[in-house]
ROSE-4610 file (N, C-alpha, C; in Angstrom, 1 decimal, always signed):
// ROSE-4610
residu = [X/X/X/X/X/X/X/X/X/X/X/X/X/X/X/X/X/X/X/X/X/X/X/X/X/X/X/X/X/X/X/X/X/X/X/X/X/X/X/X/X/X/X/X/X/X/X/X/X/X/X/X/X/X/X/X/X/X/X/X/X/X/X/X/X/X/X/X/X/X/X/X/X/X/X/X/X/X/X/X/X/X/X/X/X/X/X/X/X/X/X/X/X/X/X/X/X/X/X/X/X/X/X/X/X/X/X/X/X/X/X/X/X/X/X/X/X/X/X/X/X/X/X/X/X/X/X/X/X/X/X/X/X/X/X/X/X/X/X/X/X/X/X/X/X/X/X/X/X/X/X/X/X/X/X/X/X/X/X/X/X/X/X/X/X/X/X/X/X/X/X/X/X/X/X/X/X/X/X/X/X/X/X/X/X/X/X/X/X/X/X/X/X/X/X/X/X/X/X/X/X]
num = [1/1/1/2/2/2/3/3/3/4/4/4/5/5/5/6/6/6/7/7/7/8/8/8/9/9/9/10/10/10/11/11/11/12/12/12/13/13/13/14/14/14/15/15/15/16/16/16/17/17/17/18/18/18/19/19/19/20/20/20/21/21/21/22/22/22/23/23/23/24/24/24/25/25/25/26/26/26/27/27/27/28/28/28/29/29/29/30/30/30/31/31/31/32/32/32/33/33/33/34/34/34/35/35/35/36/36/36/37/37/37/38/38/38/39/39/39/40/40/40/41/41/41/42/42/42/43/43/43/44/44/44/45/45/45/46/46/46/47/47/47/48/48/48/49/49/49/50/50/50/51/51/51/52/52/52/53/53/53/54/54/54/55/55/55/56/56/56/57/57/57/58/58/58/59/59/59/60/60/60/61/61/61/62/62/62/63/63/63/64/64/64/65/65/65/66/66/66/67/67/67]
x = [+0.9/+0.0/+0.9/+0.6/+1.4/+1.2/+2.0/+2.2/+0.5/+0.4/-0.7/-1.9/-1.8/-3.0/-3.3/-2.2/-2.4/-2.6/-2.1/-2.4/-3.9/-4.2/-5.6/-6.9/-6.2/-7.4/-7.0/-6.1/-5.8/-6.5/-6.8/-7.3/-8.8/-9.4/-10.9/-11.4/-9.8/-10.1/-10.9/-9.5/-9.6/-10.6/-10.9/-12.1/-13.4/-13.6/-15.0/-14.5/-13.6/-13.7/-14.1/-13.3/-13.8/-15.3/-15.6/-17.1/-18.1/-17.4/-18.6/-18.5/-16.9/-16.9/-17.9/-17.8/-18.8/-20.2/-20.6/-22.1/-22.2/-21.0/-21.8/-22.0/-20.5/-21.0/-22.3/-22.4/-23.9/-24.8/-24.9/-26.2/-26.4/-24.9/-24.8/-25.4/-25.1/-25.5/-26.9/-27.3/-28.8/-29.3/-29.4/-30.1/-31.4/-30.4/-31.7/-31.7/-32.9/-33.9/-32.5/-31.3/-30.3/-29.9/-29.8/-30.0/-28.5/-28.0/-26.7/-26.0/-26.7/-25.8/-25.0/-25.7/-24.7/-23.7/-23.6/-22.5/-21.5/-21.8/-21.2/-20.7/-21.1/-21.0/-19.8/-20.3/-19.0/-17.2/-17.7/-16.6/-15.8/-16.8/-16.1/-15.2/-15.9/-15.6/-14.0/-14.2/-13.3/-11.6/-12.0/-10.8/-10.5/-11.5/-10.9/-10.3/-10.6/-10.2/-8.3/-8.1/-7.3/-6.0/-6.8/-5.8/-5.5/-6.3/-6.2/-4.8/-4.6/-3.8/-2.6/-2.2/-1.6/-1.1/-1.4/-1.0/-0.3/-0.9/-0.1/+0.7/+0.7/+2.0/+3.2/+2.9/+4.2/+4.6/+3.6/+3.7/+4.9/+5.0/+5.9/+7.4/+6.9/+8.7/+9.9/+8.7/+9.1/+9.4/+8.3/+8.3/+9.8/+10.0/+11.2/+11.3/+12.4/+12.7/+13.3/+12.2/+12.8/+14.2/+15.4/+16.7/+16.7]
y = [-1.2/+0.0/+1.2/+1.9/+3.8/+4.3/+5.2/+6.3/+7.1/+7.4/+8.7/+7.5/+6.3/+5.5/+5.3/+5.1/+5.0/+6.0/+7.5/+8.5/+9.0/+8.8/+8.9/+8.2/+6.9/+5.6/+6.6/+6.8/+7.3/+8.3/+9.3/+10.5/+10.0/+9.4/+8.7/+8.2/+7.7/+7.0/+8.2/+8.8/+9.9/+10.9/+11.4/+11.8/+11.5/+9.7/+9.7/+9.5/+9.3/+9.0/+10.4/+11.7/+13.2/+13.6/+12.6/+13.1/+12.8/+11.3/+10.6/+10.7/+11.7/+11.7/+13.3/+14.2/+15.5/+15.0/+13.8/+13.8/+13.0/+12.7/+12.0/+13.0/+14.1/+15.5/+16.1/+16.0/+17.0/+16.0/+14.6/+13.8/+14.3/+14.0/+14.2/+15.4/+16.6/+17.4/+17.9/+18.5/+18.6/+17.4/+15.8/+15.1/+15.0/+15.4/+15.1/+13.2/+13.5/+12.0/+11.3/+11.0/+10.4/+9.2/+8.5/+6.7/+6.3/+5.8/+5.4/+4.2/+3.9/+2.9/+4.0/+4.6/+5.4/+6.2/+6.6/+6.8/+6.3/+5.0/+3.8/+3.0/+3.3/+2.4/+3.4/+4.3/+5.6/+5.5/+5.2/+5.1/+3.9/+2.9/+1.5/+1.4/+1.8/+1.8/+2.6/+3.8/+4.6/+4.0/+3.7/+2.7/+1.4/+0.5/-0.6/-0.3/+0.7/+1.2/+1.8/+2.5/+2.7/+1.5/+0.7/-0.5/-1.2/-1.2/-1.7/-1.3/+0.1/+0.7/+0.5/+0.9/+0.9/-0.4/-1.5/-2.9/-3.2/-2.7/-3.0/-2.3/-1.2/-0.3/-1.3/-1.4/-2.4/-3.7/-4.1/-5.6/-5.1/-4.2/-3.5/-3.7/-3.4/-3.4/-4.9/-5.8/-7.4/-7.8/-6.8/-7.7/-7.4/-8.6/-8.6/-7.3/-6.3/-5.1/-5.5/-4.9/-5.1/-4.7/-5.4/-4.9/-4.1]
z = [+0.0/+0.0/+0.0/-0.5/-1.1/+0.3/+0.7/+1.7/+1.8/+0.2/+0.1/+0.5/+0.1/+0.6/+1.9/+2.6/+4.3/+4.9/+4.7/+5.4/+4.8/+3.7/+3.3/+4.2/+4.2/+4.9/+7.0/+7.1/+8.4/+8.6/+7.5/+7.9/+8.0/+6.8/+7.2/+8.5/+9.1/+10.4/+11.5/+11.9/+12.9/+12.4/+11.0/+10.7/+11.7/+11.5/+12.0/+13.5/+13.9/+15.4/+15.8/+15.5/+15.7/+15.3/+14.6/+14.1/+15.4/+15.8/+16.2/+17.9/+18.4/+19.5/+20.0/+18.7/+19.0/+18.9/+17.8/+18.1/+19.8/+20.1/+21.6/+22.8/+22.5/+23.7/+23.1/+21.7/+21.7/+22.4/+21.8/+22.6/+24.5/+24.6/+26.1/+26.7/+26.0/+26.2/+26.3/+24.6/+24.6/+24.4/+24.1/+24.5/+23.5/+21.9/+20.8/+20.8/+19.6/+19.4/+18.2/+19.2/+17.9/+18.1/+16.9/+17.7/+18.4/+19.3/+19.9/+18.7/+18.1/+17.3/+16.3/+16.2/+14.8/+16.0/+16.8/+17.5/+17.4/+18.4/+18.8/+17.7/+16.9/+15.0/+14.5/+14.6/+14.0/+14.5/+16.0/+17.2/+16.7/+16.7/+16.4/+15.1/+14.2/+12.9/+12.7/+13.0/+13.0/+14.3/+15.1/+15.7/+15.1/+14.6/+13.9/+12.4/+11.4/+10.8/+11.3/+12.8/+13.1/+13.1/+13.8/+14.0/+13.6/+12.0/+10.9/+10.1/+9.9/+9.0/+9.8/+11.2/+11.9/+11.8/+12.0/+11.9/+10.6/+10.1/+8.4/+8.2/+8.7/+8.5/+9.6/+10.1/+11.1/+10.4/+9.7/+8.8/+7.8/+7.5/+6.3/+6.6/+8.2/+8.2/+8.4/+8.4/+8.0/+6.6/+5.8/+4.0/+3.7/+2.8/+2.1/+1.4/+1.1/+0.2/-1.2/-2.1/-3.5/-3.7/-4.2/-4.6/-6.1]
């Protein structure tokens, strides 16, 4: 995977974790009619996405190097 591809899929990550950590202070807060799965879906997503790219990027530094 390309540099520009991992810091892309990275930014998607941290994207929705920041998305989905402000909809939970708003829920927290004012306490609109918003379903907890898409929170909690956003959160999840956005960290296993994290530890996805993150893992692979460490796998990299085992592969054999083309000569």
């Amino acid at each position: 995977m390309s540099k520009a591809t991992k810091t892309l899929m990275m930014f998607i990550a941290l994207f929705s974790i920041v998305t989905s950590s402000g909809a939970l202070a708003y829920k927290l807060v004012f306490n609109p009619k918003m379903p907890w799965f898409v929170i909690i879906g956003g959160l999840f997503c956005g960290l296993a996405l994290t530890y996805l790219v993150k893992s692979y990027d460490s796998d990299d530094d085992f592969m054999p190097k083309n000569k």
